[in-house]
N, C-alpha and C positions, 0 to 999 in steps of 0.2 A: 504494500500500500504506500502510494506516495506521500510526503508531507507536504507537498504543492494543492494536492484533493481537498486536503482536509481543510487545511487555510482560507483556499475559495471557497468552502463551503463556508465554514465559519462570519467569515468577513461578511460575505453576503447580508446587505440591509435588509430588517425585518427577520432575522433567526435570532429567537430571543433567549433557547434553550432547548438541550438532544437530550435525549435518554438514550442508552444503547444497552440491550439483555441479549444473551446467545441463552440460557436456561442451564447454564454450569457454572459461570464466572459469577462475582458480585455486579450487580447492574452499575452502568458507570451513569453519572451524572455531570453536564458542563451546562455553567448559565443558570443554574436555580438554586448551588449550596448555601444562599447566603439567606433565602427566605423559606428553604424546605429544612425540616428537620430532618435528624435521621429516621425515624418513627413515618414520617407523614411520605416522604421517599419513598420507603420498602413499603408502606400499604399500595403507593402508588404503583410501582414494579409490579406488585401480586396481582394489583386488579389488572394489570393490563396484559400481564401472561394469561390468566384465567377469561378472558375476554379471547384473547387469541387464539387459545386452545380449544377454545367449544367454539368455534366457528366455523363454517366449512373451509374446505382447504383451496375452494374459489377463491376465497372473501381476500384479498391480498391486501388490500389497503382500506384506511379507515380514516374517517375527518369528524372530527366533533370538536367541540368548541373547551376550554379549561379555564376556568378565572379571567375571562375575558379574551382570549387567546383565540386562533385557531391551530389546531393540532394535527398532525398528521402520523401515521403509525403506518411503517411498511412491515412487510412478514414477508421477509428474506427465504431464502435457503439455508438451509445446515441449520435453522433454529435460530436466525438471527433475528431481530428486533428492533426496529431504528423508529424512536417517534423523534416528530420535531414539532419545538413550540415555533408560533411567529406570529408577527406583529404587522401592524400597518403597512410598513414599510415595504413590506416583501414587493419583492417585482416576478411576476408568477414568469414571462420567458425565461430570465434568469432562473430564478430556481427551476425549472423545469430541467435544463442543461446539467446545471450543476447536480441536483439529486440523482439523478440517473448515473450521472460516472460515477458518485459516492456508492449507492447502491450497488452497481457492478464492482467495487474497488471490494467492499465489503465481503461480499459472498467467494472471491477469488481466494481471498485469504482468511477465511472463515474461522481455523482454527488459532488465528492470535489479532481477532479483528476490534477487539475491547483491549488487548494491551495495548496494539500499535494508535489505537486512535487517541488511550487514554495520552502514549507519550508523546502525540505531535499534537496534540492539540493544550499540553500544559501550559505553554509559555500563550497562551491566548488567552483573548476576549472577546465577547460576544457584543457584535457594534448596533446591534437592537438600544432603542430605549424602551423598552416594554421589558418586561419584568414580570416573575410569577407571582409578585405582590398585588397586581393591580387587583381594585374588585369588581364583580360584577356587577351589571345593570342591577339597580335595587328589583326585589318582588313587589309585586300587586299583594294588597294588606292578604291574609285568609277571607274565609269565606265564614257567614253564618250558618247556624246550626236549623234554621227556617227556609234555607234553599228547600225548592220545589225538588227538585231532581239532580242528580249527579250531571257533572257536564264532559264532557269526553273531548275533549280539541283535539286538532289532528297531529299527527304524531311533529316533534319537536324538528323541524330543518336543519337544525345547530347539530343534530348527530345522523352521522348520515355513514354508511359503509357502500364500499363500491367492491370489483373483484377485477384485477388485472396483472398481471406480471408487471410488478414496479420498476423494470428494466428497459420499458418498454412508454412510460407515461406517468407519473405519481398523481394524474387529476385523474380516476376511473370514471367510466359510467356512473350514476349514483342508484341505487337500492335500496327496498325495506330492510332495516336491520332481521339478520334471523333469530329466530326463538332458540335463545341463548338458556341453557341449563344454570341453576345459581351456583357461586363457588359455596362452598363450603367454611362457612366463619363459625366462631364461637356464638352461641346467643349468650345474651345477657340473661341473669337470674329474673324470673319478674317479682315484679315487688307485690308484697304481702298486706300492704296499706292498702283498706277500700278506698273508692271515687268519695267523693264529695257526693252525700246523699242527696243535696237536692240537684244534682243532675238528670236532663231531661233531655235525653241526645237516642237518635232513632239510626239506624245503620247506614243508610243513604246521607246523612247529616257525615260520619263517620268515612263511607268514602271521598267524598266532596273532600272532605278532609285533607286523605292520606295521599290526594292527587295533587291537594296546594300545597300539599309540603315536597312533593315530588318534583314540583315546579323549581321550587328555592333549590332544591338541591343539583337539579338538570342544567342548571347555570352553571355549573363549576366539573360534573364529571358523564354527565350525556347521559340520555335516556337507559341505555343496554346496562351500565353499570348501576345507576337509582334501582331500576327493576331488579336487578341481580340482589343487589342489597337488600328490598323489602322482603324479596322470596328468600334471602339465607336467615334473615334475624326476626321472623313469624315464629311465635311459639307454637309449638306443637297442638293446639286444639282445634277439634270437628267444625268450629262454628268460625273459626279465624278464616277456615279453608277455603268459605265462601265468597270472600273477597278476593275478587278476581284483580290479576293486573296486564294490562297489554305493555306491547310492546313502545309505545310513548310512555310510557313510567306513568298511566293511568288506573283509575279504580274505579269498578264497580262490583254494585253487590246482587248476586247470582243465588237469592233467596231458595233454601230449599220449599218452604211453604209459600203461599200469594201474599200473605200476612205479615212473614218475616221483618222482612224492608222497614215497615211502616211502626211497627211492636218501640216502645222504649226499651233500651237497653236495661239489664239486671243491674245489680251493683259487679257481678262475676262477671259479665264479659265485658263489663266496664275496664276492670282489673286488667283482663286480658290484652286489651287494646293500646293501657297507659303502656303495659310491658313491653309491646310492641313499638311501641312509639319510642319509648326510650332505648330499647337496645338498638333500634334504627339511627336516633339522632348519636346514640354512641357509635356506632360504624363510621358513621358519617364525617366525624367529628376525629378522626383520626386521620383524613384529609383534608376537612375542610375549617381552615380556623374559625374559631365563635359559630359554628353551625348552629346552636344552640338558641343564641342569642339572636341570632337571624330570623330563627320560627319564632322565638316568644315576640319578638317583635313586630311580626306581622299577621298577629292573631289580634281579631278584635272580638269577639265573641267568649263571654267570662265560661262558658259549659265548656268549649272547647281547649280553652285557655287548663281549665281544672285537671283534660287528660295530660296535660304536659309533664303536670305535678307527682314526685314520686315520695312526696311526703306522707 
């Protein structure tokens, strides 16, 4: 691999930060040590192997959006892994030239392609002013617990997969994302503390919900990964089951009775929901700073506000 490749790539206006994983070495990072933790890095690395891996072996390239960024993820040969952040600046002929030689450079030398990169590209800098700090467009407040009906918008533009040999084009066709399996994460314990007994929240109130929080969160890590997350950190009960989620990181609820839907919630699947909500905004919240602070913030509804609480 040359060290002439790597330079132009780098240099290049508008690259604001690479991640590079071959799934043996430690993932390398340039362009975001200074605002990624190491914690919020390797959750980032896992979600993007586990995204690549349950994918089909079409799907070559992937564009979604990250803290304001857009992103790009190729899936090499030999297992390699190249995303790139970028900013304004990009000038898409140029990078179009440039990713591709990088890309071919990469796979040619597969087996020392995160050392060589790590070592020609140390004495650099990334001449982006865009930055993994920036934050995203603020959210539209939540929603109330009196909505008529769940609302389903169409699936988010901001995350989008295409399928192409990246040696060949890094802008592919674009696609529905596929029906991605969830990874595999710890759930959270749920908490033991009931709801707030004068809550008065019906399950359609409840999706409407889990779909505005889906929102806050599809700003920063794209639809495929939000939905991966609600389907790993679901506690395990018959009644959680029926909330359904598409492939927009949306929700509806798939009543086994006609009556279901419409019933107040118990104070128990009240429980249920808070636990879900929390071990979600704790997933979440290992990549995305003040996630937390984000929902509470954009909840104006005191019922809804209550499931947040795990006191």
């Amino acid at each position: 691999m040359k060290r002439e490749i790597i330079q132009d790539f780098l240099n290049l206006p508008g690259i604001a930060g690479v991640a590079l994983m071959d799934g043996r070495s430690r993932p390398y990072f340039f362009g975001v040590d200074q605002t990624l933790n190491f914690q919020q890095k390797e959750a980032l690395a896992q979600g993007i192997q586990q995204v690549v891996d349950t994918t089909p072996n079409s799907f070559g390239t992937f564009e979604f959006q990250f803290v304001g960024h857009q992103v790009f993820i190729y899936k090499l040969q030999h297992g390699i892994i190249l995303l790139v952040l970028t900013g304004e600046q990009l000038v898409p002929p140029d990078y179009h030239h440039v990713i591709n030689v990088l890309c071919s450079e990469l796979q040619e030398d597969a087996a020392n392609a995160i050392a060589t990169f790590r070592l020609f590209a140390g004495n650099l800098t990334v001449t982006s002013q865009n930055n993994w700090a920036q934050s995203a467009p603020p959210s539209a407040p939540l929603g109330t617990h009196s909505e008529p009906s769940v609302t389903r918008p169409k699936p988010d533009p901001a995350t989008r997969n295409g399928h192409t040999d990246p040696s060949t084009t890094p802008f592919p066709p674009l696609a529905d994302s596929p029906d991605i399996p969830a990874p595999a994460f710890p759930q959270s314990e749920p908490t033991s503390a009931p709801p707030t007994p004068s809550l008065s929240l019906h399950a359609k109130d409840i999706a409407t919900f889990l779909s505005q929080m889906s929102q806050i969160a599809t700003h920063y890590l794209g639809n495929t990964v939000v939905a991966n997350y609600w389907k790993s950190t679901r506690p395990d009960e018959d009644w959680l089951s029926q909330f359904q989620i598409d492939r927009s990181a949306q929700f509806s609820f798939q009543a086994a009775t006609p009556s279901a839907a419409t019933q107040p919630l118990s104070e128990e699947q009240q429980q249920w929901v808070r636990a879900w909500i929390a071990a979600f905004i704790s997933r979440c919240s290992k990549v995305i700073r003040d996630f937390s602070n984000l929902v509470q913030q954009s909840v104006v509804d005191e019922n809804l506000r209550a499931l947040l609480s795990t006191d």
